[in-house]
C-alpha positions as CSV (number, residue, x, y, z in Angstrom):
1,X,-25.8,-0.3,11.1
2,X,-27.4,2.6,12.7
3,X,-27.4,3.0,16.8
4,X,-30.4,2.6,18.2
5,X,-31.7,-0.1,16.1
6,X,-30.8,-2.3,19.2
7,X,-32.9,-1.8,22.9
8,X,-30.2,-1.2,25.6
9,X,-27.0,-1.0,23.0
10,X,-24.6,1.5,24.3
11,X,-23.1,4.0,22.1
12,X,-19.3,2.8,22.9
13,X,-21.0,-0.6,22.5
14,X,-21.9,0.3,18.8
15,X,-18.8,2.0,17.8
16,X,-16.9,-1.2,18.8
17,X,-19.0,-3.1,16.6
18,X,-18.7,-0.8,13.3
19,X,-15.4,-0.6,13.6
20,X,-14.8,-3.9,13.8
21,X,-17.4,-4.0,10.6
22,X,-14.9,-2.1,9.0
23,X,-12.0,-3.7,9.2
24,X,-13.8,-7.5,8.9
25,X,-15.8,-6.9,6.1
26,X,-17.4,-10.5,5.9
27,X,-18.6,-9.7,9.5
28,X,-22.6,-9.0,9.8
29,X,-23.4,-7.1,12.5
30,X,-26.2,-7.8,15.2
31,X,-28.3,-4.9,13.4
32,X,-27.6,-4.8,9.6
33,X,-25.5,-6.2,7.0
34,X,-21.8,-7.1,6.1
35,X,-19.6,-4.3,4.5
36,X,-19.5,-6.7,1.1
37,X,-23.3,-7.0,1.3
38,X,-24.4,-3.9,1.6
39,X,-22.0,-2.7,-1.3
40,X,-23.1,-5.9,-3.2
41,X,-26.9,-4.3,-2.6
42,X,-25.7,-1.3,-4.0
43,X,-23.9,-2.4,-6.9
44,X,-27.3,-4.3,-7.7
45,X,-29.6,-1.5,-7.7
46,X,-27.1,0.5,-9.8
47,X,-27.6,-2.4,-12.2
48,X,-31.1,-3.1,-11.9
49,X,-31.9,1.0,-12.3
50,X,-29.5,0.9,-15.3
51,X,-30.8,-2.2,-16.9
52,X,-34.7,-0.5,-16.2
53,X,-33.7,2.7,-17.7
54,X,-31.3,2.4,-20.6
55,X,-31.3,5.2,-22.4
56,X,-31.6,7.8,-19.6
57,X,-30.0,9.9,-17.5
58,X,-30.5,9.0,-13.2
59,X,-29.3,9.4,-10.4
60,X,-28.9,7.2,-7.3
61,X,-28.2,8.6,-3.8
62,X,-26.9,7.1,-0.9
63,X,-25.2,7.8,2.0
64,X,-20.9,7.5,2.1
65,X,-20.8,4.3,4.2
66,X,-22.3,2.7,1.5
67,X,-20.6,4.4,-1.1
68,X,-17.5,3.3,0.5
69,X,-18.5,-0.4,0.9
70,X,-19.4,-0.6,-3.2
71,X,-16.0,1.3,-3.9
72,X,-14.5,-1.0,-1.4
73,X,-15.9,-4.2,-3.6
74,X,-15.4,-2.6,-6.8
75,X,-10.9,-2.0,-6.0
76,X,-8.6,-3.7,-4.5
77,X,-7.0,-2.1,-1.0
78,X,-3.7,-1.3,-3.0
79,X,-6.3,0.9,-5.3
């Protein structure tokens, strides 16, 4: 989700909606992708980059919000 993706969306309108996203992970925003899916995206390039590239060293950079939804998919809440 990134503000300003959507004509006329308010700030407060957009901070409503991600943190909703946050705590209703299955939730897909109007502008962007569920919590699970976009950690399930990540968790697939990881794989596909890894599967490409087996016997070398990379490195894959994203931003936290994604980080958090694959960490989020990979452990439980208790974890």
């Amino acid at each position: 989700m990134n503000w300003g993706n959507i004509p006329g969306q308010t700030f407060e309108k957009f901070l409503k909606e991600w943190e909703y996203s946050n705590t209703h992970r299955y939730f897909e925003p109007e502008a962007g992708v569920s919590s699970v899916k976009a950690g399930q995206n990540a968790l697939n390039v990881i794989l596909e980059v890894s599967a490409s590239f087996p016997d070398s060293n990379t490195v894959i950079v994203t931003h936290g919000g994604v980080i958090c939804d694959l960490l989020r998919n990979l452990f439980s809440e208790a974890e």
